[in-house]
C-alpha positions in Angstrom: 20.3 76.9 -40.2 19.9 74.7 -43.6 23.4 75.3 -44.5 24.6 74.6 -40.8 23.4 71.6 -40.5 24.5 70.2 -44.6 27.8 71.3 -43.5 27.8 69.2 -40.3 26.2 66.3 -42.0 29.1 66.6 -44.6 32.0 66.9 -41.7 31.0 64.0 -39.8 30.1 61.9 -42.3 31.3 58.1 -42.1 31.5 58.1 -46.4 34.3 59.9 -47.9 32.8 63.3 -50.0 34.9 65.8 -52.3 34.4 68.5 -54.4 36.0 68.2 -57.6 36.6 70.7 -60.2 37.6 70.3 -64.2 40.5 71.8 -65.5 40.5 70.2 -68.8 43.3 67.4 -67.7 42.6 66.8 -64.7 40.4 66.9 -61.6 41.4 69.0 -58.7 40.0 68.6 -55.0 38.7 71.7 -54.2 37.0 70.8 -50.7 36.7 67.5 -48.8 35.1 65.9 -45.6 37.8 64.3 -43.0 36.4 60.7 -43.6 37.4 61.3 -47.8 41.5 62.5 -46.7 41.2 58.9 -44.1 40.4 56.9 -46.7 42.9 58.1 -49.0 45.7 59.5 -46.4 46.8 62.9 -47.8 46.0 65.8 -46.2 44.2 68.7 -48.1 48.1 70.3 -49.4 49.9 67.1 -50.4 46.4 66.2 -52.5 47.3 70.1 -53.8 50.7 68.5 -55.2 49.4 65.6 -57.0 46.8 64.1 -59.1 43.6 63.2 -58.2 43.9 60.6 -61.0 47.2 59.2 -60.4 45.1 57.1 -57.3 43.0 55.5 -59.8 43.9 52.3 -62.2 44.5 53.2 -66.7 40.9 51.4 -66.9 38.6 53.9 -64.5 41.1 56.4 -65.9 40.1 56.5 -69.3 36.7 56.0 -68.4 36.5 59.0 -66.0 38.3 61.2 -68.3 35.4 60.6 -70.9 33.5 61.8 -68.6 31.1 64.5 -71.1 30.0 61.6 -73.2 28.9 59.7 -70.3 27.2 62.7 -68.4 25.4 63.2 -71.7 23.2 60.3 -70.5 23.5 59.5 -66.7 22.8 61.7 -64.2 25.5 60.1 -61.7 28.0 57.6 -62.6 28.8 54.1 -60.1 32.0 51.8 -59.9 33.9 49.5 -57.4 38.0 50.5 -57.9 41.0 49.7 -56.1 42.6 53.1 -55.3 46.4 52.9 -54.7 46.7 55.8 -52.1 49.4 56.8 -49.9 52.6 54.6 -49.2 51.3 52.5 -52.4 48.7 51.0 -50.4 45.6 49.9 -51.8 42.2 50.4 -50.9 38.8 49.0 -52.0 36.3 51.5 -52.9 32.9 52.0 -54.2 32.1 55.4 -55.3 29.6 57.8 -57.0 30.2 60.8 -59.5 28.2 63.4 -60.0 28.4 66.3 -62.9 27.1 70.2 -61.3 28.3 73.4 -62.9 28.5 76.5 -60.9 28.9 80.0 -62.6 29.7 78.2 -65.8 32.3 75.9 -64.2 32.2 72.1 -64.2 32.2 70.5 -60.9 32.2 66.9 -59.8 30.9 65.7 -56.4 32.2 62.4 -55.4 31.2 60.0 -52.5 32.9 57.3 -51.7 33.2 54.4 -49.7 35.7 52.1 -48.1 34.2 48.2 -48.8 37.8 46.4 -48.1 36.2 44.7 -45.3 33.7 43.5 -47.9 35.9 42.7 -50.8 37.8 40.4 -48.1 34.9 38.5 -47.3 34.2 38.1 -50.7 37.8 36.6 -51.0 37.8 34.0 -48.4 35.0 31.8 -50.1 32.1 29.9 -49.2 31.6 27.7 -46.2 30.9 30.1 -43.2 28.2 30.6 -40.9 28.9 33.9 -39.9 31.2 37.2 -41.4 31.3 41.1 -41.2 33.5 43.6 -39.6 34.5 44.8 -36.2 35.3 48.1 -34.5 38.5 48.6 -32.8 36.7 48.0 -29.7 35.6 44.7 -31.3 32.0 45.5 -31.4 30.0 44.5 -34.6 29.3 47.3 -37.1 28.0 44.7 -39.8 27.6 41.1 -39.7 25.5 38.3 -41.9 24.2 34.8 -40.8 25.0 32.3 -44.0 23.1 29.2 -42.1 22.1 28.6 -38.4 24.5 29.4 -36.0 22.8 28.5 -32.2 19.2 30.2 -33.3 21.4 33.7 -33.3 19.6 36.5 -35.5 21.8 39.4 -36.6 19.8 41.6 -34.1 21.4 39.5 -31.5 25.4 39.8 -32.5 24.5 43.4 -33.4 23.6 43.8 -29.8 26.8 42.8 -27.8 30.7 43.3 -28.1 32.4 39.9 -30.0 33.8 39.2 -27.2 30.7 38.3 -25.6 29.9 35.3 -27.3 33.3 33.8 -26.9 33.8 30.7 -24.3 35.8 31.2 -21.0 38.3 28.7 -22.3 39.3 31.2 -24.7 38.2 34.8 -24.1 42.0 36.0 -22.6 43.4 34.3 -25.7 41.1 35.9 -28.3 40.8 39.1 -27.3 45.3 39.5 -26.5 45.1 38.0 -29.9 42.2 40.5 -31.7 44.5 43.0 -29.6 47.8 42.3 -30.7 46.5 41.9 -34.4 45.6 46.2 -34.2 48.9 46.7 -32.9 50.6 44.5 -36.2 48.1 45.3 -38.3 48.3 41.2 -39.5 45.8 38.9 -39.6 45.3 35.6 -38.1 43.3 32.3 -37.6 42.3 30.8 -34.3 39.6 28.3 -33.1 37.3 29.2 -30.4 34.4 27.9 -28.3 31.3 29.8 -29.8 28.0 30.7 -26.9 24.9 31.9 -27.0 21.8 30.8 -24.9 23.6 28.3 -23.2 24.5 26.2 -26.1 28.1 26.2 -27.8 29.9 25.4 -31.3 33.8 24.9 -31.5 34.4 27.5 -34.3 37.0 28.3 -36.5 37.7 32.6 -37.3 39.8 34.5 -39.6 40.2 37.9 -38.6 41.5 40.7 -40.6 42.8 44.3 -39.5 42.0 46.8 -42.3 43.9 49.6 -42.9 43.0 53.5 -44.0 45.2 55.7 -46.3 47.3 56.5 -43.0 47.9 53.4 -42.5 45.6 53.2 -39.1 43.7 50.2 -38.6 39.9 51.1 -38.4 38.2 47.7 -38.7 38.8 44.3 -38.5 36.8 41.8 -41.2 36.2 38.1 -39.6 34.8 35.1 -41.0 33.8 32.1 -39.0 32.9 28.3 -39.8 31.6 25.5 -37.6 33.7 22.9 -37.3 32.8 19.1 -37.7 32.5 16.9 -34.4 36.2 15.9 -33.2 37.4 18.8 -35.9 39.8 20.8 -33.9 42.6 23.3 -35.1 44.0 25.0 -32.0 47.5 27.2 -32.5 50.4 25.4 -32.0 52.2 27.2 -29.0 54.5 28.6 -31.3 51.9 30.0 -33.3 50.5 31.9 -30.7 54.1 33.1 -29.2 55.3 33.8 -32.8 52.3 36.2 -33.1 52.7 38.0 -29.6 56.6 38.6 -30.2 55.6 40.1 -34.2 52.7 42.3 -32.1 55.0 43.8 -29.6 57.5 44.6 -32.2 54.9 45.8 -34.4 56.8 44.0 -37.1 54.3 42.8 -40.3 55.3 39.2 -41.9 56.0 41.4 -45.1 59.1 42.6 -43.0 60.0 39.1 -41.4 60.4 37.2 -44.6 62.6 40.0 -45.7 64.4 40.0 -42.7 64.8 35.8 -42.6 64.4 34.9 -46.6 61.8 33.2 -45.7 58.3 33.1 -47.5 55.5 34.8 -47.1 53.4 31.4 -47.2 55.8 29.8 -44.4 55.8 32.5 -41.8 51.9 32.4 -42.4 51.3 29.2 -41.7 53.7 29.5 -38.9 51.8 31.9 -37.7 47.9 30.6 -38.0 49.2 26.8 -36.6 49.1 25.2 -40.0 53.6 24.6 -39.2 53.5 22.9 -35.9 56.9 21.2 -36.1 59.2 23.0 -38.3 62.7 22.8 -39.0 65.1 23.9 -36.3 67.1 25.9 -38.2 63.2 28.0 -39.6 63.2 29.1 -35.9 66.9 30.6 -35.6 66.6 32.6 -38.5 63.1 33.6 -37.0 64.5 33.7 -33.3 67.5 36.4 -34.7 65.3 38.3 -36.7 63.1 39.0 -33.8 66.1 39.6 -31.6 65.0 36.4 -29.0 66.5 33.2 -27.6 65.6 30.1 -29.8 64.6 29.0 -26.5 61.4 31.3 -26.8 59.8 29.2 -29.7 61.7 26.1 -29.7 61.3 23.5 -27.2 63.4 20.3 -27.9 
């Protein structure tokens, strides 16, 4: 029963855990829970064709290949890395090593963590009331209060879907938009009425879609600010159709600018409201790389 129940514990686990052994160059995954091949997007027999090391950056490489010196005095060793996985993409992680042998053999057991939702947070400053992560289903899996936010406690958001503390005014538009943002995988900025207990804030919210190693999304990070009286920063109307027609053709802005020779920093802006009136000729390149009628984003 004991060993039943480790190895369920192990199989549904939400943190990544593998089984590493030493072969004197390198480390080879011997066994691994599902959540450790998500997070890195292999399966078991690609991971058999390559190097467990080639995901990690020359810095953590050197350091985990001296690993004997280091063992020699800690018990289990902790870092935060970037791991370039599958399709080059890049993940934030923050693991833990630790040193076992078994019938003479050196093994290394390794837990690990995806924290990109974190390390975007982190990114996007100071200034916000509220941040943490959503599920696909836009229900909070972790949150923090930075200042007061209509008396809410964490207990509170914690307790009810995102979705419920959005205004009528703009709960079809979020949620299409949190919607079409899992089906691009691109993030985006909006400004929403904020409820709770009768009272309301006009708020401003980044959202983030966060992908694994197979390129799913499995989260989306948000950070949200109130926004001074007479403050307001509503989408442009073609920010918001520029977003749905990118959604339904699940096309990134990576892939527009390279389709228009646009910039990255001009479709984005397009795209959160920050453009409002660009240039005509912006919106035909955009218009016939999305296969539309100017007519679509451009009203004269």
């Amino acid at each position: 029963m004991p060993n039943r129940w480790a190895s369920l514990m192990v199989e549904k686990a939400a943190v990544g855990i593998c089984l590493c052994k030493w072969d004197g160059r390198q480390f080879m995954v011997e066994e691994a829970n599902p959540a450790f091949f998500q997070i890195i997007g292999y399966t078991k027999e690609e991971l058999g064709q390559a190097s467990f090391l080639s995901f990690l950056s020359a810095e953590y490489r050197d350091w985990v290949l001296k690993r004997p010196e280091f063992f020699e005095y800690d018990e289990v060793l902790f870092s935060e890395e970037r791991w370039t996985v599958k399709h080059g993409h890049q993940v934030d992680v923050e693991l833990s090593l630790r040193e076992t042998v078994m019938d003479g053999v050196y093994y290394y057991i390794m837990v690990v963590r995806d924290v990109s939702d974190k390390k975007w947070i982190l990114r996007q400053g100071t200034g916000y009331e509220v941040s943490g992560t959503l599920t696909t289903k836009f229900r909070f899996t972790d949150c923090s209060l930075h200042g007061p936010l209509l008396d809410l406690q964490r207990k509170d958001l914690l307790a009810q879907p995102f979705l419920s503390f959005v205004g009528s005014k703009h709960l079809l538009q979020v949620r299409h938009s949190l919607r079409q943002a899992l089906l691009s995988a691109s993030g985006f900025s909006m400004t929403l009425e904020w409820v709770h207990n009768h009272r309301q804030a006009d708020m401003e919210f980044r959202f983030q879609p966060l992908l694994n190693g197979r390129q799913e999304v499995t989260r989306i990070a948000f950070v949200g600010k109130c926004l001074a009286n007479g403050q307001t920063r509503e989408p442009s109307g073609i920010a918001v159709t520029l977003r749905m027609l990118m959604a339904e053709r699940r096309m990134t802005a990576t892939r527009l600018s390279e389709l228009t020779g646009l910039s990255m920093g001009t479709i984005s802006k397009m795209r959160n409201g920050k453009i409002t009136n660009p240039h005509k000729y912006t919106i035909q390149c955009i218009a016939d790389a999305l296969g539309v009628p100017i007519t679509e984003l451009w009203r004269d």
